[in-house]
N, C-alpha and C positions, 0 to 999 in steps of 0.2 A: 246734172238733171234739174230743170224747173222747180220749182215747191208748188206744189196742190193747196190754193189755201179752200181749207172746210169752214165752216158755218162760225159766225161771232154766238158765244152764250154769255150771261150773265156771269155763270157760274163753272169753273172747270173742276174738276175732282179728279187725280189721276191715283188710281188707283180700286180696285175691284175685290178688293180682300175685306176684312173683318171692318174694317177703318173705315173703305169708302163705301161701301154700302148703307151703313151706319149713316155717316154722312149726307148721302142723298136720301136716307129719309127724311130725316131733323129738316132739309131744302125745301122737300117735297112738302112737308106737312105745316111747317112755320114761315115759310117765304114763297107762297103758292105764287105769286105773280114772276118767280123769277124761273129764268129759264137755267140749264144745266147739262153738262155732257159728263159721264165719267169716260178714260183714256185710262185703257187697263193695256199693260207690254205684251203679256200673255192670252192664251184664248181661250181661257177659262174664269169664272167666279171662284171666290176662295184666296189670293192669295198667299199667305205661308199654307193653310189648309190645305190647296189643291197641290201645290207645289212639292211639298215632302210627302214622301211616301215609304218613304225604310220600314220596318218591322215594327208594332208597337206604337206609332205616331198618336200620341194625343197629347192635352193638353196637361201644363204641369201648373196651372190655376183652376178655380172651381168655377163649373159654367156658368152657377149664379152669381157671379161676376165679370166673369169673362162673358158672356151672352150678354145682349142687349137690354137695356133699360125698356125699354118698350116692347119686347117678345119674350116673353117669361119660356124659361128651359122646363122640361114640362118630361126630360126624360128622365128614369130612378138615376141613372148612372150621374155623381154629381162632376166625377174624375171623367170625360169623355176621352172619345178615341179621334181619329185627325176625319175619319171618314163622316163617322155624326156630325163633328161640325163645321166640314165643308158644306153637307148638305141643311144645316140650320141656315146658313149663309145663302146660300140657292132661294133656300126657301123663302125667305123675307124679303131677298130680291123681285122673288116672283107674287110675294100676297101680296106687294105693294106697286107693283106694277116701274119694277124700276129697270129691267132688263131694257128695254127699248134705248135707254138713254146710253147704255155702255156701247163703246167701239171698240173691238178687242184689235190685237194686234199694233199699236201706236206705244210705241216706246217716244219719251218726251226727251230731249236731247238737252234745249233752252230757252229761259222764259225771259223775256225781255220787257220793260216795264215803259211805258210812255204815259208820262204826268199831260201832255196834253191833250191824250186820246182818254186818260183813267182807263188804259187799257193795256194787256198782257199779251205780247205775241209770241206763242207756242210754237218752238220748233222740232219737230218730232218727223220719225219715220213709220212707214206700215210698208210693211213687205221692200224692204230697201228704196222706196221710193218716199224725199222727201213731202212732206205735209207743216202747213201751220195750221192753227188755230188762234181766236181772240177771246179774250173773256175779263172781264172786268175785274173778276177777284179768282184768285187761285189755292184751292185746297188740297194740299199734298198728303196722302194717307197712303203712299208706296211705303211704309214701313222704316225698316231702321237699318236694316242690311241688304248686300248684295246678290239679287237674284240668279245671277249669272254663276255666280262661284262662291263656293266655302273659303273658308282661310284652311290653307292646305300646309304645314311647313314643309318644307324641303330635307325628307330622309334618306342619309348616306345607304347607300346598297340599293336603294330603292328598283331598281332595273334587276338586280337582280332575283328579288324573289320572285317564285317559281307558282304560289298561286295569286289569287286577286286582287286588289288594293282599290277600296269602293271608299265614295266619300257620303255621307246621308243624304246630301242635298241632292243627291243624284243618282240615285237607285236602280239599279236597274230591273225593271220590273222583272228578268228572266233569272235572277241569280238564285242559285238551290245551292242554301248552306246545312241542310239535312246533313246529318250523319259526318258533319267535316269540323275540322278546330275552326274555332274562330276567336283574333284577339280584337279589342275593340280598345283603340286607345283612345284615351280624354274619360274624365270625372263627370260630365257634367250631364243636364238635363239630359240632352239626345243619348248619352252613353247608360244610364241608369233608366233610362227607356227602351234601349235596344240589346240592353244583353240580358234582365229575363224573359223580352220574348222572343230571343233566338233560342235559348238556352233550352224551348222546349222541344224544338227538333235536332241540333246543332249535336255532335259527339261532346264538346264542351267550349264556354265560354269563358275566356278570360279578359278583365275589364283591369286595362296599364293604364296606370294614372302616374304622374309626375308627383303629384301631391294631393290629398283628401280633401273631397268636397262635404259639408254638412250634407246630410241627408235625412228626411223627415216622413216617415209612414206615415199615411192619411187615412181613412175608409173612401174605398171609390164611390159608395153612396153616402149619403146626407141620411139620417133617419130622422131628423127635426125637418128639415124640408121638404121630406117624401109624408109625412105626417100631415105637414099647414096642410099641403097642395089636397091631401084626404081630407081636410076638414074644412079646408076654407077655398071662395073663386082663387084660380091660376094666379091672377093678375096680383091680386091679397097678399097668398101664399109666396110667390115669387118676391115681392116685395122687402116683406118679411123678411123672407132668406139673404136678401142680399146686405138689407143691413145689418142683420147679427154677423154675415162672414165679413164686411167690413168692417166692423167694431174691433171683432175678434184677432183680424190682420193688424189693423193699427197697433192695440193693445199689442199685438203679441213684436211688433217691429220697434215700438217704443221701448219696452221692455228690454228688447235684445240691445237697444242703443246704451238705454242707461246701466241696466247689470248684464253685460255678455260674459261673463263668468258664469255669475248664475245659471244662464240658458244653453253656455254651451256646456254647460255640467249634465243639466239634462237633455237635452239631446241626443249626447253621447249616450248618457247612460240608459238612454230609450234603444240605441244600438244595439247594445250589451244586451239589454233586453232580448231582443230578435236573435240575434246572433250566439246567445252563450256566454257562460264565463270563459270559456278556453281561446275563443275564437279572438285574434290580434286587433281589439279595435282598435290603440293606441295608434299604431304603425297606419291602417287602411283607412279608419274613417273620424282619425284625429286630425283637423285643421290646422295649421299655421297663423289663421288669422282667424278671426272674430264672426260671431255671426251676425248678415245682413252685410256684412264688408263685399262681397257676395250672395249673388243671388241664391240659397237654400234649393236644393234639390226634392222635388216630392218623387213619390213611391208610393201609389196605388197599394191598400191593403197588401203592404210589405213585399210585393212579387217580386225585388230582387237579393232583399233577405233570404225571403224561401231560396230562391234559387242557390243561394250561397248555400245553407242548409244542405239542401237536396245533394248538393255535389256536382249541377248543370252548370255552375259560373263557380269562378272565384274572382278574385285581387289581388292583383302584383301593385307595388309601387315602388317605384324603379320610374330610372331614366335611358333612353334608348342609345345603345351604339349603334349600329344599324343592322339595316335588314339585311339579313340571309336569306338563301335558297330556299331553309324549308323554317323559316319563319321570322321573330327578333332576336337578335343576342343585345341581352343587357348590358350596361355598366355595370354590375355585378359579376360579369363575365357568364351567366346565366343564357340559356335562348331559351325562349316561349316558341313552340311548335305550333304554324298555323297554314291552313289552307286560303283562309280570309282573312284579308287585315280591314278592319275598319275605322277610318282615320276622322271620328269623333270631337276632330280637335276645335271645333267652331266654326263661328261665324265673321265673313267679313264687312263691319259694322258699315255703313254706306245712308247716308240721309239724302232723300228725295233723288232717290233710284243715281245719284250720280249728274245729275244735271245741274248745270250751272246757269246763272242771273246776273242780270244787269239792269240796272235802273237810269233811265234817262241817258244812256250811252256807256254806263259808269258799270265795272265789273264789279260784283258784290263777293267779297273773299269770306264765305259763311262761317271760319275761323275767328271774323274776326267784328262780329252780330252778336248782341246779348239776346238772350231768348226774352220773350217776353210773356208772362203768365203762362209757362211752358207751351207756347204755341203761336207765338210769333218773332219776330225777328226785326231788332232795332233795325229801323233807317229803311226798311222795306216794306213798303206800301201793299194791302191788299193781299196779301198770300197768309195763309196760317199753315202749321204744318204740324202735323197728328205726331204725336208722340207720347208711350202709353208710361203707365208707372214702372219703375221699375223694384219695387217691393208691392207691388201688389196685380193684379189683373190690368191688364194694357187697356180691355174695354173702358172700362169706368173714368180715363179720363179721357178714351177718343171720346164717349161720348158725350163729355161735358165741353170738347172743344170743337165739336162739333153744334152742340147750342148756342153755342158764346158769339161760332162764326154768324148763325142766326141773327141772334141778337144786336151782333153787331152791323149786318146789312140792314138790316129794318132800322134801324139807328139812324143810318145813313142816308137813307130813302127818305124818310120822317123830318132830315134836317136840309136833304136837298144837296147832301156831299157828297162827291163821286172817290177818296179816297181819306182812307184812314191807315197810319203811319207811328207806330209804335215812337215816339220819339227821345231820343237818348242825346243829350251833349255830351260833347269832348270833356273829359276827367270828371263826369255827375257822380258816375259809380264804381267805386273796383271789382275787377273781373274776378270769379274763382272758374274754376272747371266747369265744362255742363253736368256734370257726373261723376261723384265721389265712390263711384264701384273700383274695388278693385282686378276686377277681373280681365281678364286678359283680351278680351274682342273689346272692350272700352278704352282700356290701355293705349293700346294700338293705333286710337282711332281718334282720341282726344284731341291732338293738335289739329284733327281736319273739320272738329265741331265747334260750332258756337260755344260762347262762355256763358254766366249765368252770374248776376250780382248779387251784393252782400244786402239785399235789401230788398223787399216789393216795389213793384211789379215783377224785379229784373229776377227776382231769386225762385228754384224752384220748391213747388212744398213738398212734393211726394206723399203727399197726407189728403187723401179723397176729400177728409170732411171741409178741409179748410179752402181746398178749390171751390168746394159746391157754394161755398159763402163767396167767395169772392168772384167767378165767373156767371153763376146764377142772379147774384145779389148785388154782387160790388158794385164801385161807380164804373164806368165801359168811357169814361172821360181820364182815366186813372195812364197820365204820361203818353196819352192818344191824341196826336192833331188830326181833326178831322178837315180838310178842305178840298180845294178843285169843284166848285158850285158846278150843278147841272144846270147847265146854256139852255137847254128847253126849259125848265124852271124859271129860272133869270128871265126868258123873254117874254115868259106867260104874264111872271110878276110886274114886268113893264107896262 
């Protein structure tokens, strides 16, 4: 079937969630002359927001950081749920009048690069029918995993259990787990989010873990920030909050680097806390590794403490033989009795929805790309690609890479360059990992990510304050060729 080709923009943005939203304002409002499309897969605003829908869905950072730099969260709740901040997303799409720009249904397939057009040809589908598009620079804010599917393993017996076997990512809106067992295997955020709030219809909830995730009680309100927001303008107050809870994260990640004895001492013994002296934290909610080795689990004003407490959930930790009929039988020799299994076990980590690049004919192997100022990619012209902290709120560095892309097109426009080129020589710098997490969806995913060098530009910081200096502030000449002069330019200056 032919390709549809649609409209050239300036600017592409694929993506319609937290990211690219974001994004085409920072466009909108700092590079008014340039033109722009966001290309979202789905056909909804939102995202991971719109996207998951399981029990309990919200966010495991605080929204005055995870919210926008520029639209202060303005609800008490600072712990939010997935439905508020789909609809904060909506919203900001809509006071800024950015809805019009989005095409929904265009999943992007491949972006191909042409140094003598300084231009990107997008190949994408909408409703099985190809499509391209052109646009000069390309901004990827599709997120870090794959929409399509969770990371599912493969469980022996699995055919034969006798009731459901749901995965988060995929909910189905009709399931009634009232009054039935439900196990929930996996540790992590989504599983410490969804088993105390089944637990409060559910006959009981049990949460299988292989091995202990830290886990950290928060208050789902702020009462210093519900306080500014009483006393001083939104915009003030909001402010405000976000840089005490940024200080506060650094402080408390730096800490965990240099003494993690120390803080995994308290930690735990914040468990103990909630839970009791009798209750087994040793065994449940004692880690193997270090804290920040891993991403830390939050827990909304202790809801799944209580729930342990109350008698609604508990914890096995145990490894799985397989499923049975009428539930798991452990390696313990043990079965957990369940009517719902839910299979919590992650995500499957996925950068720039799965589409693959090429540059002037030449396949681009993004294994084998140093990132650059965590948002671009050695030897690939024009494209940035959103990618959030991972110890701290994911907004706060879309949106500082989302200024930078700014800053960097008006750079460009100002000096009459149609591309700019992260550029890296053969043996400049040694590679380490993109990502020193140990967790298991990274794991996994490592050899199919770009690497990250032992030095600036190439290296990541993970440290809000030191990007804000250096994409805000820095030199934007820093290992950047700018060139490919604009020919309308050139012939005016003739």
């Amino acid at each position: 079937m032919p390709e549809q080709t649609h409209a050239h923009f300036d600017v592409v943005i694929v993506g319609a969630g937290l990211s690219g939203i974001g994004a085409a304002y920072y466009l909108k409002t700092r590079c008014p002359d340039r033109s722009f499309a966001i290309l979202e897969s789905r056909d909804a605003i939102g995202g991971t927001w719109d996207l998951f829908r399981y029990p309990g869905i919200r966010s495991d950072s605080d929204m005055h950081t995870l919210g926008y730099a520029f639209k202060p969260w303005t609800a008490a709740k600072a712990i939010a749920d997935g439905p508020s901040i789909r609809e904060y997303v909506r919203e900001t799409a809509c006071e800024n009048d950015l809805e019009r720009h989005i095409q929904f249904g265009i999943r992007v397939l491949r972006a191909e690069w042409s140094s003598e057009d300084a231009a990107w040809t997008l190949h994408a589908t909408k409703d099985g029918v190809p499509v391209t598009f052109t646009c000069n620079f390309l901004s990827l804010c599709s997120g870090y995993y794959n929409y399509a599917q969770g990371y599912s393993p493969e469980f022996a017996g699995a055919a034969d259990f006798a009731g459901a076997i749901v995965h988060p990512q995929h909910w189905p809106e009709a399931l009634d787990y009232s009054g039935k067992r439900v196990v929930v295997i996996g540790s992590g955020a989504t599983a410490v989010t969804l088993v105390p709030e089944m637990a409060k219809a559910a006959a009981h909830v049990t949460m299988l873990q292989r091995s202990p995730t830290y886990v950290v009680s928060r208050p789902a309100q702020d009462p210093i920030a519900n306080w500014l927001r009483a006393k001083l303008p939104a915009k003030t107050a909001y402010r405000l909050t976000r840089w005490k809870n940024v200080g506060f994260g650094m402080f408390f990640y730096r800490l965990a680097r240099r003494k993690p004895a120390r803080v995994k001492d308290r930690i735990i013994g914040m468990v103990r806390e909630h839970l009791g002296p009798d209750y087994d934290v040793a065994t449940h909610f004692t880690p193997r590794y270090n804290p920040w080795d891993q991403r830390l689990c939050l827990v909304p004003d202790a809801d799944l403490f209580d729930a342990i407490r109350a008698g609604g959930a508990s914890v096995v930790t145990d490894t799985i033989d397989r499923f049975v009929p009428e539930g798991i039988r452990l390696a313990s020799g043990e079965t957990l009795p369940a009517d719902i299994i839910v299979t919590a076990t992650g995500l499957d980590m996925q950068l720039a929805g799965g589409m693959t690049f090429a540059v002037d004919g030449v396949a681009i192997d993004l294994a084998q790309t140093l990132q650059y100022k965590g948002m671009m990619l050695s030897n690939v012209p024009n494209l940035a690609l959103t990618f959030g902290y991972t110890n701290a709120s994911w907004t706060l560095k879309a949106d500082l890479t989302a200024q930078y892309v700014c800053r960097l097109l008006n750079v460009m426009k100002k000096r009459g360059l149609r591309q700019a080129t992260p550029r890296l020589r053969p043996g400049e710098v040694e590679a380490e990992p993109f990502l020193s997490f140990s967790s298991g969806y990274v794991q996994r995913a490592l050899a199919h990510l770009p690497k990250q060098g032992v030095r600036k530009p190439w290296r990541l910081n993970q440290n809000y304050a030191l990007d804000v200096m250096a994409l805000r502030l820095g030199s934007i000449d820093d290992s950047m060729e700018f060139s490919n002069p604009d020919p309308e330019r050139r012939r005016k200056a003739a």
